[in-house]
N, C-alpha and C positions, 0 to 999 in steps of 0.2 A: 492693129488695134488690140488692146489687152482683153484677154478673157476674164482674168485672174479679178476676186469679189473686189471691189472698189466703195468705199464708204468717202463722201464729200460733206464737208462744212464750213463754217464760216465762222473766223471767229471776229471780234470786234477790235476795234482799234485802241490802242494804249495796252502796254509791260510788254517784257519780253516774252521768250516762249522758252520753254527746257525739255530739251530731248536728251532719251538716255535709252540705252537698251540691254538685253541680257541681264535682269534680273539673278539670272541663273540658280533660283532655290534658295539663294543667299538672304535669307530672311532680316540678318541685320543689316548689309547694306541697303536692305531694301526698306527699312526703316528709316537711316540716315538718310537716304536720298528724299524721303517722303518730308522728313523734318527740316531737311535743307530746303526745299522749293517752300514751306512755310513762313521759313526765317528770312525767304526771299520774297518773302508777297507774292509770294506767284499761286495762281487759282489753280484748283483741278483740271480744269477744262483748256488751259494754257500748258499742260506737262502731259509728252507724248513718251510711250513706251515702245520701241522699237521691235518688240518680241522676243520669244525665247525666254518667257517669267521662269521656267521650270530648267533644269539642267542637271552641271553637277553637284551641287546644295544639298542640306540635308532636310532642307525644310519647307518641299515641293507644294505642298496645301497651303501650307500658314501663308508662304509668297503671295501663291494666288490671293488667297483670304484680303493679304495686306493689302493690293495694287488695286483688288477688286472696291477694298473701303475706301481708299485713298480716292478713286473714282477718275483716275487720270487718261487719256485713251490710249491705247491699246492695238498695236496688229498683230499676228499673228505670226510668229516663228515657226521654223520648220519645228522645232519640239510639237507647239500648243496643235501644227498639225496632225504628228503622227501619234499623240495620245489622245485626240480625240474620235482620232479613227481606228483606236484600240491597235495600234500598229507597235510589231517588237521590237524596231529600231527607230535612233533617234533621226533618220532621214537630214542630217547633217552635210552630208556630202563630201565627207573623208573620203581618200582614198583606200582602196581596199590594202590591208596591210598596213597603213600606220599609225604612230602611236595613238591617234585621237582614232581612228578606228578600233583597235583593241580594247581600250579601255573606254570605251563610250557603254562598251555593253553593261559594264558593272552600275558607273550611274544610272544610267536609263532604267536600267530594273526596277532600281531601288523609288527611279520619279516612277512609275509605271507602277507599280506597287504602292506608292503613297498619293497618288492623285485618284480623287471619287469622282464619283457619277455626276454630282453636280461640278465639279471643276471641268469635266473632260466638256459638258453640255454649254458653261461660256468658254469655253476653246472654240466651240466648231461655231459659233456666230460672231468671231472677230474675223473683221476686216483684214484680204491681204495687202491692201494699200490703202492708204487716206493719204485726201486729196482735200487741201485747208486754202480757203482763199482769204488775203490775209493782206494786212498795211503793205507788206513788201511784198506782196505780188501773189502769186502759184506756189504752193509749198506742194510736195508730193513726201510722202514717208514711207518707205521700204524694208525689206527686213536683210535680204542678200544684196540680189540686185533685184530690176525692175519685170524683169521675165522669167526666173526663177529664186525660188524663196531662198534657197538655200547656196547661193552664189558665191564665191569670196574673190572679195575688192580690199585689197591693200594698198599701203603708200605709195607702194611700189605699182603699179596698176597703169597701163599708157593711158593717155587722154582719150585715144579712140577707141580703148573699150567702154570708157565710161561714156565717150559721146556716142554710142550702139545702145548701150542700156536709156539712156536719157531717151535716146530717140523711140523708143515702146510706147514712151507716155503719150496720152494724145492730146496731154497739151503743154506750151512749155513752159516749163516750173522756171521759177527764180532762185530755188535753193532747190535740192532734194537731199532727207536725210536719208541714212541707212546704219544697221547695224550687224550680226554675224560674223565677222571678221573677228571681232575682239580688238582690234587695233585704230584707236581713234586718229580722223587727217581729216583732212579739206584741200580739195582739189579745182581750180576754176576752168570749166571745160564750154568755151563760148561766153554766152551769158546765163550759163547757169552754175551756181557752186555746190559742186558733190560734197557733201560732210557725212562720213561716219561721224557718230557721236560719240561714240566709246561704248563701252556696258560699265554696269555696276557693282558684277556680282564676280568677277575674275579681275587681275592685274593688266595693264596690255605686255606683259612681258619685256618688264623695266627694268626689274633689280627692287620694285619699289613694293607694296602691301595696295598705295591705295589705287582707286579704279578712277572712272572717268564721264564725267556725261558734258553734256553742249549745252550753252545758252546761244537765244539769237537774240542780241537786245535790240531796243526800241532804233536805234539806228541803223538798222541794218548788219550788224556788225556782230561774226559768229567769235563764239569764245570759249575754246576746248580746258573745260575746268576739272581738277581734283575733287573725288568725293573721300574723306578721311571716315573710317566707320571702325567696331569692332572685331576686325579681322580675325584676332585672334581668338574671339567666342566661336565667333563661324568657324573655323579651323580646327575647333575641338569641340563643336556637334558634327563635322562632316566623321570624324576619329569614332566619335563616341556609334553614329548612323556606321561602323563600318564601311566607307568610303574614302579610303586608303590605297587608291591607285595613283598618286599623285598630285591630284588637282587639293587635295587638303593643304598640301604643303605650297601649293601654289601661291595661297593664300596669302601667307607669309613671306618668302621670298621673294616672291612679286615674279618666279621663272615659272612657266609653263613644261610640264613633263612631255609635251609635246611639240615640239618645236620644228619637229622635221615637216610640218607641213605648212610651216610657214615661205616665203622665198625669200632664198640663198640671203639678201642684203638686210632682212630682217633678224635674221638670227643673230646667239653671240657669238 
């Protein structure tokens, strides 16, 4: 049975739902994603944020600010945990020594350095799971995997580890999302279908600028979408915030400067 804080709801029958995660400080995709779920009639209360609002961004407050107005819900990333426990790393779950270990420390300063007192104080009351009972069934929403936050689930990933994480919940979902990875799939393990959503605020390492979040529409039917935003503003306040280890140009190029921690069959 899980320990880990669990927040349950209900939502009501009729539109889809849009999930999306890692924000990452990216304050204008974090804008466009908010204008897009608008243009799509989709209510606050219908748009879940997978965690990790805060990252490598340059603009760690205004995010929050934004996700907080937007009023959309919210779990808890390994980031929102270890800055609201005034913690020096971002508890990501790199390995020791690579690239996204090295250079995590430059961002994370600079979030840890621009997140207040009121930001850190709604970090530490999100939920690390919600549990939405819903037209199609048990939804569960996760940030890693489902027994630790900070997990990574790729495409690449066997069924029977996702059918071990599935199996923590204590009850069985019809979907469950997840985000952390960066890399948005769907996977069908039994009768339940595993979806990353994507994140918002980083590329999945395409070649491409834009990012990625999920709809589940009214049929049942999950649908891994494009979000198109101003990349290139974000990529010259990340310049301007001195946060020039990489991740600025990621922006752009759609490659991650860290790739080696991804597996073998994902890289280029």
């Amino acid at each position: 049975m899980l320990t880990r804080r669990t927040t349950q709801i209900t939502l009501p029958k009729g539109g889809p739902l849009l999930v999306f995660g890692g924000p990452y400080s990216n304050l204008q995709a974090t804008q466009a994603m908010r204008a897009q779920a608008t243009a799509l009639g989709i209510p606050p209360e219908r748009c879940i944020c997978t965690g990790d609002v805060v990252a490598y961004g340059a603009h760690p407050s205004e995010t929050v600010q934004e996700i907080r107005d937007w009023g959309c819900h919210v779990i808890a990333g390994n980031v929102e945990r270890q800055l609201a426990e005034n913690a020096l790393d971002c508890g990501c779950g790199f390995e020791s020594g690579t690239t996204c270990d090295l250079l995590s420390a430059g961002w994370y300063a600079h979030a840890n350095a621009q997140t207040t007192p009121e930001d850190r104080a709604w970090m530490a009351t999100l939920p690390d799971l919600l549990c939405i009972d819903t037209q199609w069934g048990p939804i569960w929403i996760t940030h890693g995997g489902t027994s630790e936050v900070n997990r990574f689930l790729w495409p690449t990933t066997p069924t029977k580890t996702l059918s071990a994480e599935i199996a923590h919940l204590p009850t069985k979902p019809a979907y469950v999302f997840a985000g952390h990875s960066g890399i948005p799939f769907q996977t069908q393990v039994g009768q339940t279908l595993w979806i990353n959503a994507g994140v918002i605020g980083m590329p999945p390492h395409d070649g491409k600028p834009q990012t990625r979040y999920t709809l589940l529409h009214e049929t049942g039917q999950t649908e891994i979408r494009t979000l198109i935003y101003d990349h290139q503003t974000a990529a010259a306040a990340m310049t301007q915030a001195n946060l020039t280890q990489g991740y600025h140009t990621a922006l752009t190029t759609g490659h991650w400067p860290s790739e080696d921690i991804l597996p073998g069959a994902l890289r280029r």
